[in-house]
C-alpha positions as CSV (number, residue, x, y, z in Angstrom):
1,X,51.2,86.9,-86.7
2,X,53.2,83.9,-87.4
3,X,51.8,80.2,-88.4
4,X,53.6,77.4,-88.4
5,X,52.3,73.5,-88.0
6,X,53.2,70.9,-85.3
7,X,52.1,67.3,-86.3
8,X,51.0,64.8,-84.1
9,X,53.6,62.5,-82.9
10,X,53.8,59.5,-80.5
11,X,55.6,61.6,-77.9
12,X,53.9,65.0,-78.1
13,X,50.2,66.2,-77.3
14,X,49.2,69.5,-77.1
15,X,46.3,69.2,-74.2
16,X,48.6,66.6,-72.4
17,X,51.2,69.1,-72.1
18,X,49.4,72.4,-71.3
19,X,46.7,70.0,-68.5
20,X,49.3,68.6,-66.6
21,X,50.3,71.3,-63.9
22,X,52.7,73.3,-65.3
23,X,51.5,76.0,-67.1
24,X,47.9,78.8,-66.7
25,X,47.8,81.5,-69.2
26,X,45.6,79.2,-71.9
27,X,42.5,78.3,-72.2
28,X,40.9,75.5,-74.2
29,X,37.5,76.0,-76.5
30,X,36.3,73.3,-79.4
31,X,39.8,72.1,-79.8
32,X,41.4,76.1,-80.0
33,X,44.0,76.4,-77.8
34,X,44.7,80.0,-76.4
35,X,47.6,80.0,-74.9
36,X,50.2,83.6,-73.3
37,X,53.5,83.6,-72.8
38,X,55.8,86.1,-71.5
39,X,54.8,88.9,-73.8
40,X,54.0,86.3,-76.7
41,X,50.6,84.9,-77.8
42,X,49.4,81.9,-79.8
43,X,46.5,80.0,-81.1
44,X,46.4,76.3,-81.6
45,X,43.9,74.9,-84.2
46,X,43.7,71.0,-84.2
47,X,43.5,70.0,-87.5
48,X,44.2,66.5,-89.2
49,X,47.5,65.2,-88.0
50,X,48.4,67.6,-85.8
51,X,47.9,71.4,-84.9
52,X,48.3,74.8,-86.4
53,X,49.9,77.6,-85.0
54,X,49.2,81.5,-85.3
55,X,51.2,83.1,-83.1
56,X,53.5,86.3,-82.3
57,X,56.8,84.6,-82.5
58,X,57.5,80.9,-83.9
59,X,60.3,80.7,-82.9
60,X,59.7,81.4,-79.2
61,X,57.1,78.7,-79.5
62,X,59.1,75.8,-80.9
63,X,61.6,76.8,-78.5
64,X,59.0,77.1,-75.4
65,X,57.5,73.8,-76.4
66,X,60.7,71.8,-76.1
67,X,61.1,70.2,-79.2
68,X,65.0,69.5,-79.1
69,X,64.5,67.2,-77.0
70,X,64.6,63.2,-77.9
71,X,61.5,62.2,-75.5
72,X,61.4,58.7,-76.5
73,X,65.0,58.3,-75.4
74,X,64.1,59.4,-72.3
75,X,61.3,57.0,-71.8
76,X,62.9,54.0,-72.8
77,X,65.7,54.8,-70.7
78,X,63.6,55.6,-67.3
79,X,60.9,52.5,-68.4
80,X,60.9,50.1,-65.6
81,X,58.0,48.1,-66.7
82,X,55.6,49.1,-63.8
83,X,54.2,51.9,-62.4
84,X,56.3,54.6,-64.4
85,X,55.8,52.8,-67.6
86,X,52.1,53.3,-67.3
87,X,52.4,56.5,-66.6
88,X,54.4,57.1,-69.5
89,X,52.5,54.6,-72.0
90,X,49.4,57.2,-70.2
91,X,51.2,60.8,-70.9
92,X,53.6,59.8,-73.2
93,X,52.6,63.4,-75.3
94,X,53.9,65.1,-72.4
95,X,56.7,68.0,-73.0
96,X,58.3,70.4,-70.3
97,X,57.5,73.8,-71.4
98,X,60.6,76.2,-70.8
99,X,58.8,79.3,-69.1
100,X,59.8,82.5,-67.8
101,X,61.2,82.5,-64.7
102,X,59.9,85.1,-63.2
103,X,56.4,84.6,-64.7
104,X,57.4,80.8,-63.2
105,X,58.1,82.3,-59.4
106,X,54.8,84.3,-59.5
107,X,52.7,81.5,-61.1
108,X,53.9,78.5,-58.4
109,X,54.0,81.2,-55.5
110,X,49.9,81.4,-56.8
111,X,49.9,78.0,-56.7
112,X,50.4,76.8,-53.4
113,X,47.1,75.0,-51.6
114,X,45.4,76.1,-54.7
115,X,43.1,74.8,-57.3
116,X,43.6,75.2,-61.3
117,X,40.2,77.5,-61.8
118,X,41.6,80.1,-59.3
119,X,45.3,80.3,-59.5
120,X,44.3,80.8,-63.6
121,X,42.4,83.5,-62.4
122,X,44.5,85.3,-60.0
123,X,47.1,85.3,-62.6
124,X,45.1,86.9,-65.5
125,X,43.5,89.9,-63.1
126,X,47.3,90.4,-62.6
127,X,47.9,90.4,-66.0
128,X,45.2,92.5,-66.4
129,X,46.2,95.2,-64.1
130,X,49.6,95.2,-64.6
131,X,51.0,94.1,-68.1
132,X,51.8,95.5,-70.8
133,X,48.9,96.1,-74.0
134,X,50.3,93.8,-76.7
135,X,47.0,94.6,-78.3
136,X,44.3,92.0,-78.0
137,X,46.3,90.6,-75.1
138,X,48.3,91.5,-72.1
139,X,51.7,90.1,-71.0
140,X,52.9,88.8,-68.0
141,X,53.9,91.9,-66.0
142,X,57.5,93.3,-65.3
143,X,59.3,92.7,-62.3
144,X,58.3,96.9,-62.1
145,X,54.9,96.8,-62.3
146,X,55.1,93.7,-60.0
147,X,56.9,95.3,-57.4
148,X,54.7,98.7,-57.8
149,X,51.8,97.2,-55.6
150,X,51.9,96.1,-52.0
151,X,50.3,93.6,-50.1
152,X,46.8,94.5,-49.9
153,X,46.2,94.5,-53.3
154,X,47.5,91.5,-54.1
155,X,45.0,90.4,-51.6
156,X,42.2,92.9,-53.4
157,X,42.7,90.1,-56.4
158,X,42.2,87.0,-54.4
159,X,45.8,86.1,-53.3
160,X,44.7,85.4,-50.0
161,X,48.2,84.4,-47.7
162,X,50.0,84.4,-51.0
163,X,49.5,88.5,-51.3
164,X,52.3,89.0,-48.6
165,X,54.5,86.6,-50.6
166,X,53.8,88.0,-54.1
167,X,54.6,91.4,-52.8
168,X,58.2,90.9,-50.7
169,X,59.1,88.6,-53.7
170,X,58.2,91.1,-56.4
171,X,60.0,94.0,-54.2
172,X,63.5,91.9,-53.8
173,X,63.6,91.2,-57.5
174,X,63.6,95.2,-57.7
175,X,65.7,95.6,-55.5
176,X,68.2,92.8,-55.8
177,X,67.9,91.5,-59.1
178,X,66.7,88.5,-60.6
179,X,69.1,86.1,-59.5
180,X,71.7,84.6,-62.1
181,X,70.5,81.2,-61.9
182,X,72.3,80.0,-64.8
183,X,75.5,80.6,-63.1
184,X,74.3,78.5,-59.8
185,X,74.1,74.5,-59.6
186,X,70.6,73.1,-58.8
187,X,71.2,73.1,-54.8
188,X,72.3,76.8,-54.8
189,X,69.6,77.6,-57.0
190,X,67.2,75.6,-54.7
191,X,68.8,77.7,-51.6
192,X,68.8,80.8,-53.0
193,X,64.5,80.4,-54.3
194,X,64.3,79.1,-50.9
195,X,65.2,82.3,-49.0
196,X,61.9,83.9,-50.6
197,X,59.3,84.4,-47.9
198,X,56.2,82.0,-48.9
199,X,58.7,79.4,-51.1
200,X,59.2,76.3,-49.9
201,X,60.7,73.1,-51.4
202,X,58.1,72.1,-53.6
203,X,57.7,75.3,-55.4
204,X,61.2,75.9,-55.7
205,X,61.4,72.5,-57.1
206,X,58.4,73.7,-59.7
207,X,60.7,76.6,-60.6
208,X,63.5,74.9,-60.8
209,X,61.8,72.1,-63.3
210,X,59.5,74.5,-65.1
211,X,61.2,77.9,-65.2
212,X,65.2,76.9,-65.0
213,X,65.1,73.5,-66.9
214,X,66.5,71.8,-64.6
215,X,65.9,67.9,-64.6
216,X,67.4,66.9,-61.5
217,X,64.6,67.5,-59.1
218,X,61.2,65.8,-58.3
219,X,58.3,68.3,-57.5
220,X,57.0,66.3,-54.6
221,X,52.8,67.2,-53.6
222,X,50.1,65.1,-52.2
223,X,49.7,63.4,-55.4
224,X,53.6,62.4,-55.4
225,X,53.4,61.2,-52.0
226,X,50.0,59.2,-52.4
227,X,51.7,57.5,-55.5
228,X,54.9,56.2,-52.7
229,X,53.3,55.8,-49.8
230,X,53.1,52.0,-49.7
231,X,56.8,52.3,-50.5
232,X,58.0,54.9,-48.6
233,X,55.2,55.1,-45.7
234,X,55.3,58.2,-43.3
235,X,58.0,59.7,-45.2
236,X,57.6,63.6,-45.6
237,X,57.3,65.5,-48.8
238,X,60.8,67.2,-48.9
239,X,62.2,64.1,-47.7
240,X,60.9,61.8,-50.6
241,X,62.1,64.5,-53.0
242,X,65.1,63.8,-51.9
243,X,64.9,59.9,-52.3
244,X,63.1,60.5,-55.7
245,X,66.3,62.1,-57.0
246,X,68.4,59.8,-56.1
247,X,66.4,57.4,-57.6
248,X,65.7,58.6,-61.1
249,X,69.0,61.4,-61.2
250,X,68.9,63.7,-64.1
251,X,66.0,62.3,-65.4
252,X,63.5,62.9,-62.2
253,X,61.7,66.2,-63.7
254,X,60.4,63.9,-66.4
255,X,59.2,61.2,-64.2
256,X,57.9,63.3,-61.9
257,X,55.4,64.7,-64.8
258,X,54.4,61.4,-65.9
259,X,53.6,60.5,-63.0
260,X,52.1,63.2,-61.5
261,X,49.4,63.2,-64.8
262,X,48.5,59.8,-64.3
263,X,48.0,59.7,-60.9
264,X,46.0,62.9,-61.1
265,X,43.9,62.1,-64.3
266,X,43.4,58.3,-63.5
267,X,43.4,58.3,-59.6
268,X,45.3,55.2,-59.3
């Protein structure tokens, strides 16, 4: 195992950024955060002025927890002295983990009309079933060992709807390939997630934001839509995406987490 130590800083918190929606492989006890990866495990200790890290590669941990990025550029260049300034001055410690994208696919498929408790769990029996023994832990299946079960027993786990879903998805990435994202601009990349039985336009958008990096989109749920609607009354989700980008341009995955933690944790 690795260690290295993150300290605390005014644009970076640990239990901000693993409790805001994006992520489910960790687990939180007396300040010890658990948290899987991919195939990579670590172990957060809060200490004084920050956190300590035991994990099986540093480096894909400083990578997965976005430290090249300048967050408080990005704030004071999307503060507008309202409602998206609170909801930065309220999850300012917020980063936008760079995950997997397959284990993103699976995770947001999981997701859908969902609550945190049991999309955690569906995931780790899958884990548990299907990924590989890293000793002590398991890792997030291959697209193999996902596409080796069918239907029903993705259901047999607690899937529910989602078990068709997870299995025609996992089958086509056999089959097809993962697709080259990189090579696709965010509108072909949205099309392409899109013609996956069981993804719509907000997971894509989640997948998009949290598995491909890419900024330009706005993850649009009933919490988005409650935050607009005096604004932009009666206007559908996929359609206020759409108006959200325009509005906040490369810089919409950001506000969309900030806001989407505020609204959630302070119900405003």
């Amino acid at each position: 195992m690795e260690k290295f130590f993150i300290p605390s800083t005014p644009t970076f918190d640990l239990k901000q950024t693993l409790d805001c929606g994006q992520v489910f492989r960790y687990v939180e006890k007396d300040g010890i955060f658990d948290l899987k990866a991919s195939s990579e495990h670590a172990i957060f200790t809060e200490v004084e002025g920050g956190w300590q890290v035991e994990c099986t590669d540093a480096g894909f941990f400083q990578k997965y927890l976005d430290f090249d990025t300048k967050y408080d550029i990005i704030q004071s260049k999307v503060a507008d002295k309202g409602l998206v300034s609170s909801a930065i001055e309220f999850g300012k410690g917020v980063h936008i983990l760079r995950q997997n994208t397959v284990e993103t696919v699976f995770s947001f498929i999981i997701s859908q009309n969902n609550h945190i408790p049991r999309i955690k769990a569906i995931i780790e029996r899958i884990c548990d079933a299907l990924g590989e023994d890293k000793g002590g832990y398991k890792a997030f299946p291959t697209v193999e060992a996902l596409a080796s079960k069918d239907a029903d027993w993705y259901a047999s786990i607690g899937a529910g709807y989602r078990a068709e879903y997870l299995s025609l998805t996992a089958k086509r990435f056999m089959t097809e390939g993962v697709p080259d994202f990189t090579t696709m601009d965010t509108d072909t990349a949205r099309q392409v997630l899109l013609s996956y039985k069981g993804i719509g336009r907000k997971v894509a958008d989640c997948v998009l934001l949290f598995g491909l990096g890419r900024m330009d989109v706005f993850p649009t749920d009933t919490w988005i839509v409650k935050i607009f609607q005096e604004e932009y009354p009666n206007v559908p989700a996929d359609k206020l995406a759409k108006i959200l980008v325009e509005r906040f341009g490369e810089h919409s995955g950001y506000v969309q987490q900030w806001l989407f933690y505020y609204k959630r944790e302070k119900k405003v």
